[in-house]
Structures are given as C-alpha cells and as structure tokens.
C-alpha positions as CSV (number, residue, x, y, z in Angstrom):
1,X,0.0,0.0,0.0
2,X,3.1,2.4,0.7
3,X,4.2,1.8,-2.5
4,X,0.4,3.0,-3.9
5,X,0.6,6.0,-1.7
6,X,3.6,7.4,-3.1
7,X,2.8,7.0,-6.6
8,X,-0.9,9.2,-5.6
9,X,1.2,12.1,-4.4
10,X,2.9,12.1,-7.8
11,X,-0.2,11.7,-9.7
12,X,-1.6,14.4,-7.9
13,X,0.4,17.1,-9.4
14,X,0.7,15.4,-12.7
15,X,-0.7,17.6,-15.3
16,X,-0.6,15.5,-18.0
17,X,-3.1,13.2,-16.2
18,X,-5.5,15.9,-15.9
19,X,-4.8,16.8,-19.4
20,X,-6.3,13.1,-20.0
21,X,-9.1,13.1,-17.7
22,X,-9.6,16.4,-19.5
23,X,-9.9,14.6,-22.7
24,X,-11.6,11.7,-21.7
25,X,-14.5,14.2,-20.4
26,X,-14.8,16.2,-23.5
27,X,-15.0,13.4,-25.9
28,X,-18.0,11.7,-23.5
29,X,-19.6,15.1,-23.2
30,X,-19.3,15.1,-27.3
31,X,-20.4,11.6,-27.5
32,X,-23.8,11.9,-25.1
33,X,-24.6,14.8,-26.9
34,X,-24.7,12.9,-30.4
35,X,-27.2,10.4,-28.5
36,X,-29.2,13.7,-27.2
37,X,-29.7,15.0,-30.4
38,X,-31.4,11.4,-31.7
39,X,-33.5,10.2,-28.3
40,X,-31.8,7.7,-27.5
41,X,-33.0,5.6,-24.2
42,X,-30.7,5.5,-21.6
43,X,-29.3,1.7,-22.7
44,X,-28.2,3.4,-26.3
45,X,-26.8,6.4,-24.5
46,X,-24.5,4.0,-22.2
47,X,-23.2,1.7,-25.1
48,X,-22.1,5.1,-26.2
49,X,-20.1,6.2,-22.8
50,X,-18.4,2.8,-23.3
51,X,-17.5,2.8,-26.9
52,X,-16.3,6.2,-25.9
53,X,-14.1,5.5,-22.7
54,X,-13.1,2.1,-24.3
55,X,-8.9,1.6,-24.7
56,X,-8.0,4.7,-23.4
57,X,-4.7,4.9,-21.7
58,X,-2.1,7.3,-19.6
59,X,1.0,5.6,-18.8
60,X,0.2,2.6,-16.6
61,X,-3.4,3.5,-16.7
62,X,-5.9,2.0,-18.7
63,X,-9.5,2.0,-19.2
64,X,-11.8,-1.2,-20.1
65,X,-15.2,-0.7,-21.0
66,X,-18.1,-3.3,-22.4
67,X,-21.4,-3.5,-22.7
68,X,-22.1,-6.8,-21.9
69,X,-25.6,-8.2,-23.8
70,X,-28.1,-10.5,-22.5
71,X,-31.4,-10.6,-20.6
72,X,-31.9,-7.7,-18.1
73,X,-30.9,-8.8,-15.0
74,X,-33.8,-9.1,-12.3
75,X,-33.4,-9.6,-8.7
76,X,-36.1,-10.9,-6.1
77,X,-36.2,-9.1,-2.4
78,X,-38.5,-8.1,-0.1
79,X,-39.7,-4.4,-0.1
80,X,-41.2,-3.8,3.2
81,X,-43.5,-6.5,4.1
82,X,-43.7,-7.8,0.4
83,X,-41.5,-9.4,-2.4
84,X,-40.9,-7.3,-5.3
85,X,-38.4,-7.9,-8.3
86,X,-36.6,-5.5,-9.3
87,X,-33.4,-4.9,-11.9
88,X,-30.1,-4.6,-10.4
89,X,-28.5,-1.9,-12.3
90,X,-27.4,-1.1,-16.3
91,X,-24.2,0.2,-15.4
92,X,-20.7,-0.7,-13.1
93,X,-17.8,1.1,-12.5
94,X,-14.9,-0.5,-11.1
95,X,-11.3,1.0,-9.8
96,X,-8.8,-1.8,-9.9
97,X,-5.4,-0.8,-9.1
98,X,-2.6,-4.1,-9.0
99,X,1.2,-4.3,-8.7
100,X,1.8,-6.5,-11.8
101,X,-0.1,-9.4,-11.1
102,X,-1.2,-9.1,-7.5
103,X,-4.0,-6.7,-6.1
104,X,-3.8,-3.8,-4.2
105,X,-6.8,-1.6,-4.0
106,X,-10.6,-2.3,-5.4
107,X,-14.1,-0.4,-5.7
108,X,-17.0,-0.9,-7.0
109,X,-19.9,1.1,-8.0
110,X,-23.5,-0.1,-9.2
111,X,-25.7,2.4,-11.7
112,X,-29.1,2.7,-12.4
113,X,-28.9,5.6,-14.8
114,X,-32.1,7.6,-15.6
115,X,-33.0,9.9,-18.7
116,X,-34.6,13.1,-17.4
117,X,-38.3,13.7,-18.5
118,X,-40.4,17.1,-18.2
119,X,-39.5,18.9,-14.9
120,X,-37.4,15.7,-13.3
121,X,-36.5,12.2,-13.1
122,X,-38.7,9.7,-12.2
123,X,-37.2,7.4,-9.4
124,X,-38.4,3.7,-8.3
125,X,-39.3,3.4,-5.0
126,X,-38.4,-0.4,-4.9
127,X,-35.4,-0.2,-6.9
128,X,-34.0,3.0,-4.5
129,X,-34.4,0.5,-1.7
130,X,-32.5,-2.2,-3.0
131,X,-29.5,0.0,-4.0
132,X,-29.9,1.8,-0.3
133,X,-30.1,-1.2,1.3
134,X,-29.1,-3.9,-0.5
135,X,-31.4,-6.6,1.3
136,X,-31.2,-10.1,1.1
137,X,-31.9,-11.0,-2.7
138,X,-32.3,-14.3,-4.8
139,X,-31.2,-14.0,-8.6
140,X,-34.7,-14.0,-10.9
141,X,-32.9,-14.1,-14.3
142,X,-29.6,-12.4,-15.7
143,X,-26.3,-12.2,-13.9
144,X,-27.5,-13.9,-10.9
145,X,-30.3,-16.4,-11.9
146,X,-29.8,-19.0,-9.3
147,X,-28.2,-17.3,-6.5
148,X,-29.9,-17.3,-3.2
149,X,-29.5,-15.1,-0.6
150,X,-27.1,-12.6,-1.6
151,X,-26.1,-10.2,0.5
152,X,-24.0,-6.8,-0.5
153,X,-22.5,-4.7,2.8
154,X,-22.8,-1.2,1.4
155,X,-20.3,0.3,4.4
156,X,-19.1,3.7,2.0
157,X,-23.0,4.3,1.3
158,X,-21.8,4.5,-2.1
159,X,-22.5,1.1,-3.7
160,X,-25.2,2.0,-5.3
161,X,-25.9,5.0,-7.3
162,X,-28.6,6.9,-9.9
163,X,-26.8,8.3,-12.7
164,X,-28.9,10.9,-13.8
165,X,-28.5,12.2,-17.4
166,X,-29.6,15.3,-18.9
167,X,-29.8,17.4,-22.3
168,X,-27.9,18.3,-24.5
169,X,-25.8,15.5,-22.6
170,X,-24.9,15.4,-19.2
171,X,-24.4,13.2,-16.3
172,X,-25.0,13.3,-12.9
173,X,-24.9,10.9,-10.3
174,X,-26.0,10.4,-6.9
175,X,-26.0,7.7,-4.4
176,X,-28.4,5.9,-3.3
177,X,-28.4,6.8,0.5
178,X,-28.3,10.5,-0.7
179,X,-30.7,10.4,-3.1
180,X,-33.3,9.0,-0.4
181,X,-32.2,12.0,1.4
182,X,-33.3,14.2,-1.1
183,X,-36.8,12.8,-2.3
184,X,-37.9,12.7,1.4
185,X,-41.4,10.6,0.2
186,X,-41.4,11.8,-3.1
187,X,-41.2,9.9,-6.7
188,X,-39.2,12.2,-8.5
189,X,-36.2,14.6,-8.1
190,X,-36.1,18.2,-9.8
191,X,-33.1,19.9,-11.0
192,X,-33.6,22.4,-8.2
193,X,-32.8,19.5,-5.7
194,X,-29.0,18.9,-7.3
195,X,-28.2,22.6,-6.7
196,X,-27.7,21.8,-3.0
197,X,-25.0,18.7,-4.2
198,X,-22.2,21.2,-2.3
199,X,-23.8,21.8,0.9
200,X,-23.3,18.1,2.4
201,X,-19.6,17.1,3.4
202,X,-18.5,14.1,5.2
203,X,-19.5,16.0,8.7
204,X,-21.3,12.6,9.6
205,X,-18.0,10.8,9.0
206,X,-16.0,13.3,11.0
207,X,-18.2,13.0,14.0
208,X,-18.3,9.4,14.2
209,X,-14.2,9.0,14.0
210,X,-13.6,11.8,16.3
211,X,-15.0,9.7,18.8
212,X,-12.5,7.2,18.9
213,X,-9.8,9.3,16.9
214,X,-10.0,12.6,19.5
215,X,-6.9,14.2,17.1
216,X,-9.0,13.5,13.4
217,X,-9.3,17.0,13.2
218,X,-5.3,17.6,12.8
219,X,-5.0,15.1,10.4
220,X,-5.7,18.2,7.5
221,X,-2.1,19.1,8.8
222,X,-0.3,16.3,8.0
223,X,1.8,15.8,5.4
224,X,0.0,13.8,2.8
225,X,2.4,11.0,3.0
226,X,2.7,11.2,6.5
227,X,-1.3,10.5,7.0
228,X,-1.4,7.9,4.7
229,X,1.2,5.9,6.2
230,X,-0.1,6.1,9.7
231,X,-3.3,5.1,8.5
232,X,-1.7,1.9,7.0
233,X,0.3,1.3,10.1
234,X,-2.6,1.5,12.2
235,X,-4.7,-1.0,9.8
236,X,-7.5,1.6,9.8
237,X,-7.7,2.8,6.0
238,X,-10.8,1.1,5.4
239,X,-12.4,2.9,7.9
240,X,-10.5,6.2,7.4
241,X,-11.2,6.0,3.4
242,X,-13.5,8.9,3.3
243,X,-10.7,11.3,4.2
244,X,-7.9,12.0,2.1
245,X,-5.4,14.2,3.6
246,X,-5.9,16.9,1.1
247,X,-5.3,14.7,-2.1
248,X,-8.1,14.5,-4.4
249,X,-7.6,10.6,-4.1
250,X,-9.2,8.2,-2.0
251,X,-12.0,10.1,-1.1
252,X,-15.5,8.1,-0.8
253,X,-17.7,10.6,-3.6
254,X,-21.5,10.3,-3.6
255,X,-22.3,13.0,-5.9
256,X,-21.4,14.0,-8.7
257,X,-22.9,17.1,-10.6
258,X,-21.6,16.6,-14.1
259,X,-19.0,14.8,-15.9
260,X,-16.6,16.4,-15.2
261,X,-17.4,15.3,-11.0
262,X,-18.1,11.6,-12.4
263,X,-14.7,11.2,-14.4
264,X,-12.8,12.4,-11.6
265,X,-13.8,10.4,-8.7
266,X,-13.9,7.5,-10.8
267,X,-10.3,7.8,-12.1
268,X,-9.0,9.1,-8.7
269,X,-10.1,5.9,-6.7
270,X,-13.2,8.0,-4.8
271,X,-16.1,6.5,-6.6
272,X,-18.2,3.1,-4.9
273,X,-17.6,0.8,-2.3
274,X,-14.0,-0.4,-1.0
275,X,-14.4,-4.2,-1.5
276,X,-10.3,-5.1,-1.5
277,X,-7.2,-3.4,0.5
278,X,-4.2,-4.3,2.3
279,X,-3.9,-7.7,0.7
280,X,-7.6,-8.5,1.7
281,X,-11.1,-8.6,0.3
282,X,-12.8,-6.5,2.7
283,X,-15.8,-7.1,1.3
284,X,-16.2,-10.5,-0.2
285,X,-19.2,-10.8,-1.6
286,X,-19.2,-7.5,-3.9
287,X,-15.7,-8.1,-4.9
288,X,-16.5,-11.5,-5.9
289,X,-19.4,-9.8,-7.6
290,X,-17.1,-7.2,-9.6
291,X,-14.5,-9.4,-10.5
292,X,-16.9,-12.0,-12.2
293,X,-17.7,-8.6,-13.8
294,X,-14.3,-7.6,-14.7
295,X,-13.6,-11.2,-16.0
296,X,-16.8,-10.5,-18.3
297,X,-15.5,-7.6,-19.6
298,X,-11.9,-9.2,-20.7
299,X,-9.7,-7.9,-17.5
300,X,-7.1,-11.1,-17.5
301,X,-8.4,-13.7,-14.4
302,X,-5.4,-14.0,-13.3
303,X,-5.5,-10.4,-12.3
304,X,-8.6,-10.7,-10.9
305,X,-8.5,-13.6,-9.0
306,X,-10.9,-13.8,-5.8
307,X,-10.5,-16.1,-2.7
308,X,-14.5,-16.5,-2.3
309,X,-15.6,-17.1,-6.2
310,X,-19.2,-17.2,-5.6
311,X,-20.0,-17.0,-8.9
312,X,-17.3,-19.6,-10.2
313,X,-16.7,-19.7,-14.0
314,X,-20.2,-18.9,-15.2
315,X,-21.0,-17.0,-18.3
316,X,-22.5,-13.4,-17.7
317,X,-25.4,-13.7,-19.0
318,X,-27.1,-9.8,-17.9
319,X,-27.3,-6.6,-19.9
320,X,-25.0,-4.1,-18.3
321,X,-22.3,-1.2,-19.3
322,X,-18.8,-2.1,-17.4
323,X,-16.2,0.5,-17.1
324,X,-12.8,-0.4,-15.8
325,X,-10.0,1.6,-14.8
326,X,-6.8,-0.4,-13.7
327,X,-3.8,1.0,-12.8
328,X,-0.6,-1.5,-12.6
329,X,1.6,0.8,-10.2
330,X,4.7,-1.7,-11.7
C-alpha cells in the first residue's frame, strides 16, 4: 500500500493526467450529446459512454469498458412486508489498481442511470431501496439467476448510485443513500434538488471517527504522505477512506454534478464501495461480484483472482455497461 501512496502524491500534481481526464470528459460530453440529439434511451446512451471510454490509456493506466448483452438482469427481495423484483443496475464502475499481477486496491460502484423527463427524473421506489439497502436477494434471471441469498454490505453508502442524465448531454450521479435524502417521500427529483450537491460534506463521517480518533481534526495538517502511512500502520484505511489528507484521491464521492465530477472520482479511486485493501477482500461478496464482472468484460483472471468465487466460471449472461480503470503501479 506504501508503494500505492507514493505514486498518488505524484499523480496528484501530474498535469498531464488531468490533461487526459480532461480529454476523456470532452470526448463523452461530445459523444452523449450525439445520442441527445437522436432520443436515444438510456441503454443506447450507455453503449455510447463505453464505446467512448473504451482503450483509453495514460501511462500505466488504462480504461476497459463493455457493454455486456443478454437478458436484463432481475433480482427478487423483499420491499417492506412484500416481495418485489426489481433490476439490479445497467451500469458498473470499477477501480482496480494491481502491482503486476497481484491486487492492491478495489471499488465498485452499481448504476441505475435515468433519462430526465419534463421537470425531473422519475425514481423507483423499490429499486432505490434495494441500491440503499441492499437486502437479502435471490437472482430471478440475468447475472445472478440461481443465486440465493445474496447479501451486499454497502459500508461507504456508495455502492449503489442513480446516474442521472440530462440534455444536451450530461451526467450526474447520486448515491443511493443521498438520493433517499433528497426525495424525502417523493417519486421524482427536480433539478432544483441537485443545486444543493455542495452543501453536504463528510461531517457525519468526521463526527463518528472523532469519537474514537479525538486528534481527526489535525489530520488536514499532516503531510500527505505522513497521513497515509499512519493510517496503514494502524490498519484503519478502510475505515478512514472517506478522508484524504488533502489529495483528491481516495475520497468516498456520492455525488457528482456533471461529468466532469463523475470522471474524476472514478479515475482518482473516490467512486463506490472499497471491496479489496491491504492484501484482503474486505468485502467478499461484492468483490466476488465485480470481479466476475471484470472477468466479463476481458480484464485477465489471473488479475482478478478472488479467494471467495461465488459466482465460479459462469457465463455473464445480464445486460449491463462495465467501465474499468486499472492502474498497474509496476
């Protein structure tokens, strides 16, 4: 993890890795707006965010995207007092980063993107729930037909997210947690909600750590390699991974008000849940989960390798857009 660290507090005065994010945002920008223009649905308009992202590369960086085809991919949970079924999500995003062969650092982050219509976008009530909550759920059909029982921890808050896009072409997102916030009982959010995106910072976080970390509030001073290192030695990154130390890396993001935002947190390790650090899976379930998907999508098993393979050497057989960014650090 040391070895990650340092190569962050290079990368984050790189400019010629902004100059690709940069890039990489203008050209998705360009190619949502060429969907805009013809009303496309929201499945045509993500095939086109991965033919776009697809292949691109800085240094030892480089993104994988596919839009993987089958039936959509239904899960069965109970709602309440009731069993509903509900789809999953049309969209992952995944931050791998390895050292050669071997991981190092994982996240994971589950979509359900929505086209705006009239004054807002119309949310599920059932399918906020399940990427809220992520309650017990058996597989229906798609990705998971035959599992029983699954259960995602959702620790970050930001395992599941609405992706909320716009015209001429733009993309929000917003997780799941925080978009309940918003819609307080209601079924559909307005563009007036997202101006308040800003307002909300990781107070919640800061309380709850000051409690058993009386000093957080000093760690701003540290030096940034200093505070990543004692957070290693100490074996409390995951917990701490909502902080950066003032480097736009490593955050925990659930918000993001355009493309710009979205690109960002994704490339800069800030975007979904933490399922794989320090030589662990930290989360076993959902890193099982998004390395079956990352095996879909044509990121080498070897790399990928999980110690609990729930879902073994099965096909994918699910509709769903996967975007990969893997870093090899050697």
């Amino acid at each position: 993890m040391r070895r990650l660290y340092e190569e962050l507090v290079k990368l984050s005065t790189d400019d010629a890795f902004v100059n690709f994010q940069n890039s990489l945002i203008q050209e998705l920008y360009n190619s949502l707006g060429q969907g805009y223009s013809k009303n496309e649905n929201e499945v045509t308009l993500v095939h086109r965010l991965v033919d776009t992202a697809k292949g691109k590369s800085y240094g030892p960086i480089r993104l994988y995207a596919e839009m993987l085809h089958g039936s959509r991919s239904y899960v069965e949970f109970n709602y309440l007092d009731k069993p509903v079924t509900k789809e999953l999500g049309d969209m992952a995003v995944i931050s791998l980063v390895t050292s050669k062969q071997n991981r190092i650092f994982q996240r994971a982050c589950i979509i359900q993107n929505k086209k705006r219509a009239g004054n807002g976008w119309a949310v599920d009530k059932e399918q906020l729930f399940l990427l809220k909550n992520f309650p017990p759920f058996t597989g229906d059909k798609g990705i998971f037909r035959g599992c029983n029982d699954l259960t995602f921890r959702n620790n970050s808050g930001g395992l599941g997210a609405f992706g909320l896009l716009d015209a001429p072409g733009e993309m929000a997102l917003l997780s799941a947690p925080r978009l309940s916030r918003y819609l307080q009982g209601r079924k559909s959010l307005s563009p007036s909600d997202l101006s308040t995106l800003g307002i909300e910072k990781n107070e919640a976080l800061a309380e709850s750590v000051s409690s058993w970390f009386p000093f957080w509030s000093n760690f701003p001073h540290f030096h940034p390699k200093e505070w990543f290192y004692f957070l290693d030695e100490f074996g409390v990154l995951p917990f701490a991974i909502k902080g950066s130390g003032g480097l736009p890396f490593l955050g925990n993001s659930t918000a993001s008000h355009d493309l710009y935002d979205f690109v960002r947190s994704w490339t800069q390790l800030s975007l979904g849940e933490v399922t794989y650090v320090r030589n662990r899976a930290i989360n076993h379930t959902v890193d099982s989960f998004s390395n079956f998907l990352m095996r879909s999508a044509g990121l080498s098993s070897d790399i990928v390798h999980t110690e609990d393979n729930i879902f073994g050497q099965s096909k994918f057989n699910g509709q769903m857009g996967i975007f990969i960014m893997h870093w090899d650090i050697d």
